[in-house]
C-alpha positions as CSV (number, residue, x, y, z in Angstrom):
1,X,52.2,-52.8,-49.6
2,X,54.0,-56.4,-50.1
3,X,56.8,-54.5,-52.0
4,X,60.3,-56.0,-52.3
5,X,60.2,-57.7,-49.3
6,X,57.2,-60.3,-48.8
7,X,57.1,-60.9,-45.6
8,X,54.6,-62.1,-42.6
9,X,54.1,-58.9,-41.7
10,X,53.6,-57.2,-44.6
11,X,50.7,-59.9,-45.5
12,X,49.4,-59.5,-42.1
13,X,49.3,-55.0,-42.6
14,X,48.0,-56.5,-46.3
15,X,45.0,-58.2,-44.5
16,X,44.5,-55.4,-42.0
17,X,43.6,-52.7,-44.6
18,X,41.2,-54.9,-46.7
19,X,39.4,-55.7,-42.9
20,X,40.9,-59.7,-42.7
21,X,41.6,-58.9,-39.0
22,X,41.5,-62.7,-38.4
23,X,44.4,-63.4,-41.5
24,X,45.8,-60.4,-40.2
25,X,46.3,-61.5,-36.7
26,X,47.6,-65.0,-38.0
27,X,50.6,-63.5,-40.2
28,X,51.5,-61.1,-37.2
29,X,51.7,-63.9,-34.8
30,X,53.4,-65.7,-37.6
31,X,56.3,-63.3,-37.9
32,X,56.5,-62.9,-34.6
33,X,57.3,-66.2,-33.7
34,X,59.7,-66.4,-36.5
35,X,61.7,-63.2,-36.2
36,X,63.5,-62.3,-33.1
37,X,65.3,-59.1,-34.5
38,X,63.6,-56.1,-31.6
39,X,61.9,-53.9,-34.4
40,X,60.0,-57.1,-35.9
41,X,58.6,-57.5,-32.0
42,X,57.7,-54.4,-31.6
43,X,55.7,-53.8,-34.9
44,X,53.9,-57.0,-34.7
45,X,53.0,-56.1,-31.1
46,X,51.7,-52.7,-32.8
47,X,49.9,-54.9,-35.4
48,X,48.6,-57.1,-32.8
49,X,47.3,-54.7,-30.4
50,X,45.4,-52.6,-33.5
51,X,43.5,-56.4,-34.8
52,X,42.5,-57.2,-31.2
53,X,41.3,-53.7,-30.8
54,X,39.3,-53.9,-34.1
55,X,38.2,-57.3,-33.0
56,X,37.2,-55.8,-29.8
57,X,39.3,-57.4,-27.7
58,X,40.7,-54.9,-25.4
59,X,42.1,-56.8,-22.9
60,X,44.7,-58.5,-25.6
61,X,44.7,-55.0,-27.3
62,X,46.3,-53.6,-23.9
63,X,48.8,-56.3,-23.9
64,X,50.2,-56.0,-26.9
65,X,50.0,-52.6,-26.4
66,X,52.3,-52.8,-23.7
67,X,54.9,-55.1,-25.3
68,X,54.8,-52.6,-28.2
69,X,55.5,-49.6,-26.1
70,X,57.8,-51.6,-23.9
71,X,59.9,-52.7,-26.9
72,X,60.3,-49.1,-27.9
73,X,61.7,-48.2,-24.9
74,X,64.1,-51.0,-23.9
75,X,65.1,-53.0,-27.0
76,X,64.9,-50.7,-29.6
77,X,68.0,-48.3,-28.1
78,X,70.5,-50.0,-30.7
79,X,68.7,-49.7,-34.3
80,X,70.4,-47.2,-36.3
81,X,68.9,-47.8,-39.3
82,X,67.0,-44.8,-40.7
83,X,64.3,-46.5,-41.9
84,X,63.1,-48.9,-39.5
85,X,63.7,-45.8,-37.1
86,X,60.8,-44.2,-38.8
87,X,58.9,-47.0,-39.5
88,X,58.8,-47.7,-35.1
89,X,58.1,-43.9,-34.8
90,X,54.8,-44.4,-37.3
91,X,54.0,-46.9,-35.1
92,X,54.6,-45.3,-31.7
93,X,52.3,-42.8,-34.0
94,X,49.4,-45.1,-34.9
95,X,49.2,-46.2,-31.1
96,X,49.4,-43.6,-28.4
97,X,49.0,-40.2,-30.5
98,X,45.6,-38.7,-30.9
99,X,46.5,-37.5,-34.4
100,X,46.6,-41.1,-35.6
101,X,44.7,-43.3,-33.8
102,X,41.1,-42.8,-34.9
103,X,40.2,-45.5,-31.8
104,X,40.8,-42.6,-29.1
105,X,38.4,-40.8,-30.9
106,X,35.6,-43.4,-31.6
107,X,35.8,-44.4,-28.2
108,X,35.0,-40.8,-27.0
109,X,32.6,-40.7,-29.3
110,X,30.6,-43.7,-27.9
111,X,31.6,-42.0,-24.2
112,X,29.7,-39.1,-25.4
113,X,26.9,-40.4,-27.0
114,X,26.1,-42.6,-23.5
115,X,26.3,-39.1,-22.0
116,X,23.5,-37.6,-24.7
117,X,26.1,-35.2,-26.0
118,X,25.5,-36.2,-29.5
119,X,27.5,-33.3,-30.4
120,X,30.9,-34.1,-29.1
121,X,30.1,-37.6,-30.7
122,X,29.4,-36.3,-34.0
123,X,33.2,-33.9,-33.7
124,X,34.9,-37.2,-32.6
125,X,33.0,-39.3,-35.2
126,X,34.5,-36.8,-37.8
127,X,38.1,-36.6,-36.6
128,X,38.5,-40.3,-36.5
129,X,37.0,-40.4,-40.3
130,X,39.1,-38.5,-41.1
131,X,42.3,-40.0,-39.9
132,X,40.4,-43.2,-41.2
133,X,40.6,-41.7,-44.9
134,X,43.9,-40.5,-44.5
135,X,45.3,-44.0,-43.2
136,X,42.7,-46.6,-45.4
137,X,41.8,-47.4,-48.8
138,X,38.8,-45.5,-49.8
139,X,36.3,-48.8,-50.0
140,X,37.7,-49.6,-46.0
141,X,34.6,-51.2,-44.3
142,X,35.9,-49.3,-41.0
143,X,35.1,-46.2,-42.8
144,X,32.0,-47.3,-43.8
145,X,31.2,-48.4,-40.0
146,X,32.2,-44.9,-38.9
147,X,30.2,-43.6,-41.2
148,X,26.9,-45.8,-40.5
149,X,28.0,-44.8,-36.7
150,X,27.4,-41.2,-37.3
């Protein structure tokens, strides 16, 4: 993931797939502070806002939340680069659409299972596996929670 260009925030995705959420949260506010550029503030607000939500933090997942989403909107108008366009889309992706984000679907999960309707729980618990697999190394200890969760 490093690649050609070893940055802060490619340590601190580095550290979010092998479950270092507090490394992870220490590059991201490391390359934030460091890079002013608007695509570096919005992914590391994206970063931020998925370690606080895996550290169950959700009032500073919402607010990096909201300085990713308001980044896309405002400062990110200028980038014509191909590939950091699509690297903010996968973003925009990972946060706000279903598809993606296996939180939505944990979270209903738990709704559900407060609500005794274990089976919802166990469709949600399935469809955020799933994105889990498709977006984590196979030995991910979030899979492994999601699994011990169902």
């Amino acid at each position: 993931i490093v690649g050609e260009n070893p940055t802060y925030y490619n340590l601190a995705e580095l550290f979010y797939r092998l479950g270092d959420y507090d490394r992870s949260e220490r590059y991201f506010k490391l390359h934030l502070k460091y890079r002013r550029r608007p695509e570096d503030i919005v992914l590391c607000h994206a970063g931020l806002s998925k370690v606080f939500n895996r550290k169950k933090n959700s009032e500073l997942q919402q607010k990096h939340q909201v300085e990713a989403m308001q980044g896309l909107q405002n400062q990110t108008k200028g980038i014509t680069d191909p590939k950091l366009i699509q690297e903010l889309e996968t973003a925009r992706k990972q946060l706000f659409d279903e598809n993606e984000n296996c939180e939505i679907h944990i979270l209903r999960a738990h709704a559900n299972m407060q609500n005794k309707r274990d089976d919802l729980a166990l469709v949600d618990y399935t469809k955020a596996l799933t994105i889990q697999k498709r977006q984590l190394p196979s030995d991910h200890p979030d899979i492994g929670r999601t699994l011990f969760q169902m």
